[in-house]
C-alpha positions as CSV (number, residue, x, y, z in Angstrom):
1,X,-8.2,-113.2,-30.9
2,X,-9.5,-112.2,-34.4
3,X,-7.9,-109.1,-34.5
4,X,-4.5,-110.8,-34.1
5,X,-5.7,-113.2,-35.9
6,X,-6.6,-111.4,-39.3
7,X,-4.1,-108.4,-38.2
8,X,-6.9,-106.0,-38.1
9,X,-8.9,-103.5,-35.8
10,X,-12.0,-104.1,-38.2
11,X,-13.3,-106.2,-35.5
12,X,-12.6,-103.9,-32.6
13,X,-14.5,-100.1,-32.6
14,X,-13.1,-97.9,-31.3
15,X,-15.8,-95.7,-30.2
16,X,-17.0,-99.2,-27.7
17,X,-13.2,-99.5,-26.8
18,X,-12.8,-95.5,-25.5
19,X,-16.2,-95.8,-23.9
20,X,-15.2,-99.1,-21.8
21,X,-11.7,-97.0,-20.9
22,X,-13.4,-93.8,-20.0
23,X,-16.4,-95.9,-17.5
24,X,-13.1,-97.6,-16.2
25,X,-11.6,-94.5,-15.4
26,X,-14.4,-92.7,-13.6
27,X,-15.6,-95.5,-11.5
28,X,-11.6,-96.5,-10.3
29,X,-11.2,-92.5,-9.9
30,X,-14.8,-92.1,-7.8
31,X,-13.9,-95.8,-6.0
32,X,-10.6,-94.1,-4.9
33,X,-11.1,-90.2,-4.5
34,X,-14.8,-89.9,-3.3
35,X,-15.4,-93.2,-1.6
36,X,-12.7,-95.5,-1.0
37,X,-13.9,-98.7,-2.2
38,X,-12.1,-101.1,-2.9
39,X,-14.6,-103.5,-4.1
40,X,-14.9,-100.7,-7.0
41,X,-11.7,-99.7,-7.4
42,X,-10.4,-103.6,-7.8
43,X,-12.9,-104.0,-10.8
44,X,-12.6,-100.9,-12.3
45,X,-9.0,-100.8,-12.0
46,X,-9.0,-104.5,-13.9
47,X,-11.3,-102.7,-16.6
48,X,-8.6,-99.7,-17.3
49,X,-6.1,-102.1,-17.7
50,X,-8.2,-104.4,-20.3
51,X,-9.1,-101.2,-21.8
52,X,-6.0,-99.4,-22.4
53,X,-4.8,-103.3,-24.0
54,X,-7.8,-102.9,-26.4
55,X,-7.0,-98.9,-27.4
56,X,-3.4,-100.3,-27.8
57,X,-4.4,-103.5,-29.9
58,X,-6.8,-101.0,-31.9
59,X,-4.1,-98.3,-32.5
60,X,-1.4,-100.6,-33.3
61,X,-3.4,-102.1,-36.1
């Protein structure tokens, strides 16, 4: 909300942002190659999407 708000990425690091993508994106790949799980998968595959929203906010401000 702040960083619509103020029209800023101060608020939102990016390093945290990547990380958060990058856990999303091993744990929905191991939920669906190694193990299908979709108990995994559903969360993790929530957690790329809310991640790739933050990368976007971040490189769009």
């Amino acid at each position: 909300k702040r960083v619509i708000e103020t029209k800023s990425a101060n608020y939102l690091p990016f390093w945290l942002c990547l990380a958060g993508f990058a856990n999303g994106v091993a744990w929905f790949t191991y939920a669906l190659v190694y193990s299908f799980d979709p108990y995994i998968a559903t969360g993790n595959g929530i957690g790329v999407i809310l991640g790739s929203i933050q990368l976007g906010f971040w490189g769009y401000y």
